[in-house]
PALO-961637 format. One record per residue: x, y, z of N, C-alpha, C in turn. Coordinates in nm, 3 decimals. Example, Ala and Ser with C-alpha at 12.3 -4.5 7.8 and 13.67 -1.06 7.14 Angstrom:
BEGIN
+---------+---------+---------+---------+---------+---------+---------+---------+---------+
:     n_u :     n_v :     n_w :    ca_u :    ca_v :    ca_w :     c_u :     c_v :     c_w :
+---------+---------+---------+---------+---------+---------+---------+---------+---------+
:   1.319 :  -0.569 :   0.780 :   1.230 :  -0.450 :   0.780 :   1.320 :  -0.330 :   0.780 :
:   1.285 :  -0.225 :   0.708 :   1.367 :  -0.106 :   0.714 :   1.290 :   0.003 :   0.787 :
+---------+---------+---------+---------+---------+---------+---------+---------+---------+
***
This chain:
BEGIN
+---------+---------+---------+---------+---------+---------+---------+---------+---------+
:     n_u :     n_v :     n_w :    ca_u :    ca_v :    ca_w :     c_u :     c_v :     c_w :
+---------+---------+---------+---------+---------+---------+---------+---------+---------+
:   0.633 :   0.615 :  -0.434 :   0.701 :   0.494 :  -0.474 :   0.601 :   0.379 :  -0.479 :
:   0.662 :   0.305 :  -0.588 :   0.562 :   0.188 :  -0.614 :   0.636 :   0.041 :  -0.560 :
:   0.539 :  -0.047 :  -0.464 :   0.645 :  -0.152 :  -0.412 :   0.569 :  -0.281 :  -0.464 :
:   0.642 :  -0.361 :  -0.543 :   0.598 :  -0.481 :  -0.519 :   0.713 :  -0.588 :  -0.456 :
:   0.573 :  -0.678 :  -0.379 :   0.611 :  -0.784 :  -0.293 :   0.565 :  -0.914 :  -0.337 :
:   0.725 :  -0.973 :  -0.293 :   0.778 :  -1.121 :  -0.370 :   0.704 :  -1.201 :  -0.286 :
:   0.647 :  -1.333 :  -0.365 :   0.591 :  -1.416 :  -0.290 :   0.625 :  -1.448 :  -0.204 :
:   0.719 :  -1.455 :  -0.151 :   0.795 :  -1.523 :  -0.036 :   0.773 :  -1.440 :   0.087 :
:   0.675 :  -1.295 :   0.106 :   0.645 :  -1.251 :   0.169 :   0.512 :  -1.206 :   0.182 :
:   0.450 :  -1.215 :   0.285 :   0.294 :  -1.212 :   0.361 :   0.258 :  -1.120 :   0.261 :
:   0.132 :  -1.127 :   0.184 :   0.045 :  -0.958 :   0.159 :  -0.015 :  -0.930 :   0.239 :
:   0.008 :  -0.940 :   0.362 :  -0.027 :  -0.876 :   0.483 :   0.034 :  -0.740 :   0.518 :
:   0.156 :  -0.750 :   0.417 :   0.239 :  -0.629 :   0.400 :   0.131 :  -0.533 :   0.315 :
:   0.088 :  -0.580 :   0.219 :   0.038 :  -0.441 :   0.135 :  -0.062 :  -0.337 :   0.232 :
:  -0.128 :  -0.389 :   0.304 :  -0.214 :  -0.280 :   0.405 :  -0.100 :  -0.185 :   0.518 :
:   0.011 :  -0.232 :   0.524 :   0.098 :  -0.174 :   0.621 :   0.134 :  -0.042 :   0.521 :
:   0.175 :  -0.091 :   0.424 :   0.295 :  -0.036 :   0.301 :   0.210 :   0.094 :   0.221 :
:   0.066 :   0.074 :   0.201 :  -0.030 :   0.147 :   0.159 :  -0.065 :   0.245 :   0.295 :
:  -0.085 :   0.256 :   0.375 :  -0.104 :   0.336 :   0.523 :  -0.004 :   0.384 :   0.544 :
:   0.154 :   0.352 :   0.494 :   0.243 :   0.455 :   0.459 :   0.251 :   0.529 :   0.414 :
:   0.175 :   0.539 :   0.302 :   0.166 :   0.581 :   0.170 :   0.236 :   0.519 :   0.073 :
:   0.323 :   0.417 :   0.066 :   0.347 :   0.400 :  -0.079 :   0.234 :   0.260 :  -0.157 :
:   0.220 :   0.321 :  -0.231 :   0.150 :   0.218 :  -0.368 :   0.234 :   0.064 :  -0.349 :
:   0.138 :   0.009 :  -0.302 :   0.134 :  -0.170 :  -0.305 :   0.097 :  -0.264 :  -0.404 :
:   0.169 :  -0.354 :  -0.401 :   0.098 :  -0.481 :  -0.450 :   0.158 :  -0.592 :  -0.433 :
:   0.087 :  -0.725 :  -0.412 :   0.148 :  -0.882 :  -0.403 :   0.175 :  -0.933 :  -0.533 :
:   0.281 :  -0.946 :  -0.571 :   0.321 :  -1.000 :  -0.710 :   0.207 :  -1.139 :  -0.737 :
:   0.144 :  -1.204 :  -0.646 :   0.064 :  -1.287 :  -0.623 :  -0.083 :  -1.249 :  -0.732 :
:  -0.147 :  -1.126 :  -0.715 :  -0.240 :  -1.066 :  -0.765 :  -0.178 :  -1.000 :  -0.897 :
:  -0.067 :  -0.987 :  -0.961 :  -0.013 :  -0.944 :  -1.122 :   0.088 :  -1.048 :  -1.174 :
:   0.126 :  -1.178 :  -1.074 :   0.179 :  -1.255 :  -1.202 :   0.157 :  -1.419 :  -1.114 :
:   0.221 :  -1.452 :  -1.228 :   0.257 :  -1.644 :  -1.174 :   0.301 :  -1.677 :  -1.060 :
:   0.253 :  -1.755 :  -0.969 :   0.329 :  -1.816 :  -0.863 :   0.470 :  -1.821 :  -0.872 :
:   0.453 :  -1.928 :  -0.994 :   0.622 :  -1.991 :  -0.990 :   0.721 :  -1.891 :  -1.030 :
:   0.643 :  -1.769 :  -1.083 :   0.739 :  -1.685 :  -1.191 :   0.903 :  -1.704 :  -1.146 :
:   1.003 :  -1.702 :  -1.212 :   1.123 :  -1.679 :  -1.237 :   1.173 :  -1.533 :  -1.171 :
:   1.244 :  -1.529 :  -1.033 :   1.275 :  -1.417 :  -0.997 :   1.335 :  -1.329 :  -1.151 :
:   1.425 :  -1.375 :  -1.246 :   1.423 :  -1.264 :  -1.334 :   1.291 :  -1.222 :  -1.418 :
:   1.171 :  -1.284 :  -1.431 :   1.096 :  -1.226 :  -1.511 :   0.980 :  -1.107 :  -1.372 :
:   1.020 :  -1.142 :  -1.243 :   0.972 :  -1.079 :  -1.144 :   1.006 :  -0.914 :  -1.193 :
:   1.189 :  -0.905 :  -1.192 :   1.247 :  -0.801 :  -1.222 :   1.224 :  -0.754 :  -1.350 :
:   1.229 :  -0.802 :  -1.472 :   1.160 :  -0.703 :  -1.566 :   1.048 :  -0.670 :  -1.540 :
:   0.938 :  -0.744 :  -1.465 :   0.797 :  -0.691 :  -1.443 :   0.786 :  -0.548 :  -1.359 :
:   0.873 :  -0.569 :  -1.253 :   0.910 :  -0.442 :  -1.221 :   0.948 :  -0.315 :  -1.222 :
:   1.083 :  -0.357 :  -1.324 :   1.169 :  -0.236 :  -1.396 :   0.998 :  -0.177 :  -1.515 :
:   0.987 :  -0.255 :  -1.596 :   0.894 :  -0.225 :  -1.674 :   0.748 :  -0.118 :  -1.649 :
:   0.725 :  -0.179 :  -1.529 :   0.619 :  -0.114 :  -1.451 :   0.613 :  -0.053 :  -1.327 :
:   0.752 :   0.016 :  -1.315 :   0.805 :   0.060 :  -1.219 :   0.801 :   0.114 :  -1.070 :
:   0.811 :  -0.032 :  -1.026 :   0.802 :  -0.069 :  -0.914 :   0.929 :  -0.138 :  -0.862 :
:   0.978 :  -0.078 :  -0.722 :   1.072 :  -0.166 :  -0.642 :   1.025 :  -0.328 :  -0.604 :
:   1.091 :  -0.385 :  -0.602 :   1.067 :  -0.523 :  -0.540 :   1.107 :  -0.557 :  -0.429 :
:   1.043 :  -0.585 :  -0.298 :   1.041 :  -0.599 :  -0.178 :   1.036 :  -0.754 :  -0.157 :
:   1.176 :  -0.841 :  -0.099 :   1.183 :  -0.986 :  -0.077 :   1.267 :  -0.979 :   0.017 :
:   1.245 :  -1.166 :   0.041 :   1.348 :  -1.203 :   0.127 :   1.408 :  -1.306 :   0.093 :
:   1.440 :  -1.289 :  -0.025 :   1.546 :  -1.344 :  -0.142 :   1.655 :  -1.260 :  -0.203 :
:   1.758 :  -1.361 :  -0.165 :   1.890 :  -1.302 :  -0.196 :   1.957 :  -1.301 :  -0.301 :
:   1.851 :  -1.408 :  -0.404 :   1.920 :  -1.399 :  -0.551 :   1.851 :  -1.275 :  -0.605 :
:   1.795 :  -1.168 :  -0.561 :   1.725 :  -1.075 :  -0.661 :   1.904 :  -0.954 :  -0.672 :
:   1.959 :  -0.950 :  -0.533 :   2.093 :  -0.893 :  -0.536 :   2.182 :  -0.953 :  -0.624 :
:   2.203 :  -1.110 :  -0.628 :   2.318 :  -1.142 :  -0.690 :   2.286 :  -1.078 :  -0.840 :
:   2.097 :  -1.126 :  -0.945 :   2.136 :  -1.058 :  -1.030 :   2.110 :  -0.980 :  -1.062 :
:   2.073 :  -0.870 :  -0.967 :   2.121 :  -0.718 :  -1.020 :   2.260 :  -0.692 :  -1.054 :
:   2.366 :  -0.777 :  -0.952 :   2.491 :  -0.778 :  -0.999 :   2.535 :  -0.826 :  -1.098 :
:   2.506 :  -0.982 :  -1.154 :   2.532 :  -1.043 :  -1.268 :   2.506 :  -0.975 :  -1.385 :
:   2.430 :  -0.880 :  -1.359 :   2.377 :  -0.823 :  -1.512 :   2.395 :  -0.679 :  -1.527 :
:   2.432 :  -0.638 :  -1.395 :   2.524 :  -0.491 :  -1.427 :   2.375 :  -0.408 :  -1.443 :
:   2.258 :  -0.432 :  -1.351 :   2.112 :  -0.379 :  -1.400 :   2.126 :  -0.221 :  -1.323 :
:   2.110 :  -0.149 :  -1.336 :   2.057 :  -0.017 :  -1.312 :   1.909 :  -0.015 :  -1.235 :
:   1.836 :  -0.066 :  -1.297 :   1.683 :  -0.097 :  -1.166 :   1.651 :  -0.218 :  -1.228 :
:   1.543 :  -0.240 :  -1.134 :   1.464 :  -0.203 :  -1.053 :   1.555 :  -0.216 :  -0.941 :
:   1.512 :  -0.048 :  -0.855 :   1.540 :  -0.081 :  -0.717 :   1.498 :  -0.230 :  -0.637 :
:   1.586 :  -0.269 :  -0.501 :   1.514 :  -0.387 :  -0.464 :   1.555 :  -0.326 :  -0.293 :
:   1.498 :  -0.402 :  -0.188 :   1.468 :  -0.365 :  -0.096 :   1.449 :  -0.557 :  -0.040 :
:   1.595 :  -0.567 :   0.064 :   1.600 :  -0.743 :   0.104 :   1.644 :  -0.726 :   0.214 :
:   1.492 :  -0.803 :   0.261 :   1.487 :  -0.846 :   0.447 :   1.598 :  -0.966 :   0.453 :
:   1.714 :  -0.925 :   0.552 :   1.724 :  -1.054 :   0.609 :   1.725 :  -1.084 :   0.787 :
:   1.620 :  -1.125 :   0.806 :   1.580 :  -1.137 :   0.906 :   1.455 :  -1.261 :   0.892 :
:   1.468 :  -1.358 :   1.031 :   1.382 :  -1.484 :   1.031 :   1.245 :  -1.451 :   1.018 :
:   1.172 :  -1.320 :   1.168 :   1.073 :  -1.287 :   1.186 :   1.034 :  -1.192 :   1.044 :
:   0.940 :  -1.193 :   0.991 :   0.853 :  -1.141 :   0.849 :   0.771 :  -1.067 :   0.879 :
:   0.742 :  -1.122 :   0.981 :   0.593 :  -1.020 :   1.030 :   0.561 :  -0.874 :   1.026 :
:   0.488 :  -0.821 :   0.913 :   0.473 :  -0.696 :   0.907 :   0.459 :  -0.611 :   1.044 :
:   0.355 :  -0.687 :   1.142 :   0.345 :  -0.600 :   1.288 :   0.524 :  -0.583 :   1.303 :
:   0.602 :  -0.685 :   1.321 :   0.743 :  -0.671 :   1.392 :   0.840 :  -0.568 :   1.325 :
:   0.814 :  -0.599 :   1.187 :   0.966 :  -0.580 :   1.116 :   0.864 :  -0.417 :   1.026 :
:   0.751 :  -0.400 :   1.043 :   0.662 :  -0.300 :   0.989 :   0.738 :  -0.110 :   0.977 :
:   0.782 :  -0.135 :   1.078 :   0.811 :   0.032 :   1.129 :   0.957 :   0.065 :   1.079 :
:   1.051 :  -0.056 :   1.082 :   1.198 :  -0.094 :   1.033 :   1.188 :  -0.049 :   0.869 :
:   1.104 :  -0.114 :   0.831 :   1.088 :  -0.092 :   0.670 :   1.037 :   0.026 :   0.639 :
:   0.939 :   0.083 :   0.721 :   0.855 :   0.230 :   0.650 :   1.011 :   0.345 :   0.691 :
:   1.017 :   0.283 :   0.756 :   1.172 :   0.399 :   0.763 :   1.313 :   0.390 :   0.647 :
:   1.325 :   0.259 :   0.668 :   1.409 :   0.250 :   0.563 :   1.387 :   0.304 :   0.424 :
:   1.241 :   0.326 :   0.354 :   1.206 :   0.360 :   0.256 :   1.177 :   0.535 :   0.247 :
:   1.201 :   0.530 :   0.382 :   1.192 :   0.712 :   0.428 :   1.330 :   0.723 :   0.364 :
:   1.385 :   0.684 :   0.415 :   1.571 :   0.698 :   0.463 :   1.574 :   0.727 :   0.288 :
:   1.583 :   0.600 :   0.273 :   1.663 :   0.600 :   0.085 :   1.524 :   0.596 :   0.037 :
:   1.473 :   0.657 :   0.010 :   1.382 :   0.731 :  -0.097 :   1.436 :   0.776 :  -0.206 :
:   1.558 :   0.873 :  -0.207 :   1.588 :   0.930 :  -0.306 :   1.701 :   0.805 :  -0.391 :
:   1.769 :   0.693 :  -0.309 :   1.837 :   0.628 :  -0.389 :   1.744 :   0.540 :  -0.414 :
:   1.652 :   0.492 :  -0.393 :   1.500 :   0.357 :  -0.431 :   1.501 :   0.434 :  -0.593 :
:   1.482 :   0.538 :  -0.578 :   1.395 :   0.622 :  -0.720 :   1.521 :   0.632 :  -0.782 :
:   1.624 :   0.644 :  -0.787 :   1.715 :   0.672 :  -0.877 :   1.796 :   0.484 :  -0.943 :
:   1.775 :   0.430 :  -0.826 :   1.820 :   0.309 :  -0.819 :   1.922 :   0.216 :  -0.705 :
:   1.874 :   0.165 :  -0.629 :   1.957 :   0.107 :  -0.491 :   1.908 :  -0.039 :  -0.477 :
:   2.001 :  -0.109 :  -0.404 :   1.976 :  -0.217 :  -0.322 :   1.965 :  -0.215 :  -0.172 :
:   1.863 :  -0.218 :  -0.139 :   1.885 :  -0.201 :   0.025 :   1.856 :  -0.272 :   0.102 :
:   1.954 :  -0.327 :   0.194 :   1.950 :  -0.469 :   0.273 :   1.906 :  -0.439 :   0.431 :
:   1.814 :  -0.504 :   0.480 :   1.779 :  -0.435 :   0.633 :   1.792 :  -0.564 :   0.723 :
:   1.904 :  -0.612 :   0.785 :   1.890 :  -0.690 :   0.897 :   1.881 :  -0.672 :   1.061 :
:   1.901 :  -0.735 :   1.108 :   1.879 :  -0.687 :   1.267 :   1.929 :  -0.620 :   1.317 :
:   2.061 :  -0.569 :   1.278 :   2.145 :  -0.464 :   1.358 :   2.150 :  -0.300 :   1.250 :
:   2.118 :  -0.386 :   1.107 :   2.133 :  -0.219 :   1.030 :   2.085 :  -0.212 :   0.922 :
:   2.075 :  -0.109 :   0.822 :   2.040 :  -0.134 :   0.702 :   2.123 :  -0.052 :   0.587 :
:   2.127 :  -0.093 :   0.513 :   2.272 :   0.002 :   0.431 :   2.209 :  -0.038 :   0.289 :
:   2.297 :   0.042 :   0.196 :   2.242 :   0.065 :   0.089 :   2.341 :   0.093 :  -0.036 :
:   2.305 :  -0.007 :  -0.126 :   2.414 :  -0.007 :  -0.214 :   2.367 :   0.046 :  -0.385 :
:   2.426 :   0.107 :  -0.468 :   2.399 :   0.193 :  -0.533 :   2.390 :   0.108 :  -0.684 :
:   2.288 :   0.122 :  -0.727 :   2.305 :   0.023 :  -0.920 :   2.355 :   0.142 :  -1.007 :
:   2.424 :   0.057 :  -1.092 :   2.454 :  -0.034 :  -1.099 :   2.592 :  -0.124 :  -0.964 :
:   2.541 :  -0.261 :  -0.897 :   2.649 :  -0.298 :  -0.826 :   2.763 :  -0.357 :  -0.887 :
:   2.884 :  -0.307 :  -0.841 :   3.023 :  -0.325 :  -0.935 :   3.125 :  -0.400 :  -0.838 :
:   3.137 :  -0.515 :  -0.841 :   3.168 :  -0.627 :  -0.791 :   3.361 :  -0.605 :  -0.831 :
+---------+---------+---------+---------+---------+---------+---------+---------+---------+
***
């Protein structure tokens, strides 16, 4: 699996995420700062890669638009810190592996992480 990570989170992640094994990158090093979370997601779907944030509009529009992928993968939790929240995530991507690749939303906060299936049907 291929992950890219939204500015809004450390690339301190990509050395964690790569020592997992999955294929990294900081959206930082392939596009615009300011980019437009939707042109984030076609960059993704296109070049197929999940998108890893801790932004909650990447869920609403997967929903608004009835999208099928890109998978997305949304921390909500204060602490970011790859050391803290590091081992939470390499599992979660263990866990739903097979729905990331087919297409999922998967939300990981402090008590759980669950996983919702694209297209999301509101």
């Amino acid at each position: 699996m291929k992950i890219l990570l939204d500015m809004n989170l450390s690339p301190k992640w990509v050395p964690v995420l790569l020592e997992a094994g999955f294929d990294s990158v900081h959206w930082s090093s392939v596009g615009k700062p300011d980019a437009l979370d939707s042109e984030i997601l076609v960059w993704a779907k296109k070049n197929g890669y999940i998108v890893f944030t801790h932004d909650l509009d990447f869920g609403d529009i997967l929903a608004a638009t009835n999208a099928d992928a890109p998978s997305v993968i949304q921390i909500r939790v204060q602490n970011l810190d790859p050391v803290y929240l590091g081992k939470s995530v390499v599992a979660a991507l263990v866990q739903f592996r097979a729905q990331l690749e087919t297409g999922a939303l998967i939300v990981i906060d402090a008590n759980k992480v669950r996983a919702r299936i694209l297209p999301i049907r509101r």
